[in-house]
N, C-alpha and C positions, 0 to 999 in steps of 0.2 A: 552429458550436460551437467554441471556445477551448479550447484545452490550454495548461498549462503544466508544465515538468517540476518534481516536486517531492522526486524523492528515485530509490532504485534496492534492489533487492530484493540483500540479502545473505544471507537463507538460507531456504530454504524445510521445512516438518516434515510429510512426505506423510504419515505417519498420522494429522495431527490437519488438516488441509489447512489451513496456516496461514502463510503467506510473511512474512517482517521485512521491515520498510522503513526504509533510513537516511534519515531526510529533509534535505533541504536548505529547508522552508519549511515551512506550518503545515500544519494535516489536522484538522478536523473529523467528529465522526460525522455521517453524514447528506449530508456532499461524498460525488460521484463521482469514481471514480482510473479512470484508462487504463493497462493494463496493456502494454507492447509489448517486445517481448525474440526472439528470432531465430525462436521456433519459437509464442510465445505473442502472441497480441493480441482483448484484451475488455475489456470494462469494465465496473462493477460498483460500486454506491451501497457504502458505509460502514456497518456498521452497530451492527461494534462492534469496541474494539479496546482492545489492554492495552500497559501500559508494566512492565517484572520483575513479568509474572503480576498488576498490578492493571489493571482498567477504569480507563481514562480518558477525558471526553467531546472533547476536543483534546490535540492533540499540536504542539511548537514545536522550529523548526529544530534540529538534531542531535542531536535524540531516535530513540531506533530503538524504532520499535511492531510490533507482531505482530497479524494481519489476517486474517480469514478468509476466503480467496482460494476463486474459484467453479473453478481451473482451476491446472491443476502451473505453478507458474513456477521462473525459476532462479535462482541470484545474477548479478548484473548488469544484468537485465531493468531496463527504466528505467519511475518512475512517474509520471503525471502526472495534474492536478488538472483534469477538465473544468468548465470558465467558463460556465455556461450564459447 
């Protein structure tokens, strides 16, 4: 299976477990992301995600979306897109 990196976590909101991603490439709902960061690594399908608080079903290079993340991550942690 393929990775490629597609962005990096800039903040994460533990009460709503929802990590931002600044992307550098696209992001579909429904893609799988690889999450890996010093203390975090899992990965986890898409399934829904927002751009300032609206749904949107993709996302394009240097938009920052906010993601329902299945585990704490941090800023920095880096994202990647599994290629199946």
């Amino acid at each position: 299976m393929q990775e490629k990196e597609i962005g990096k976590i800039t903040h994460y909101f533990g009460h709503l477990s929802v990590g931002i991603i600044e992307l550098s490439d696209a992001l579909k709902i429904g893609e799988s992301i690889h999450i890996k960061g010093h203390s975090e690594d899992f990965a986890q399908a898409i399934d829904s995600m927002q751009i300032e608080h609206a749904s949107v079903s993709e996302a394009k290079p240097g938009d920052s979306v906010g993601i329902k993340v299945g585990q704490k991550v941090h800023p920095g942690d880096k994202v990647f897109k599994v290629i199946p």
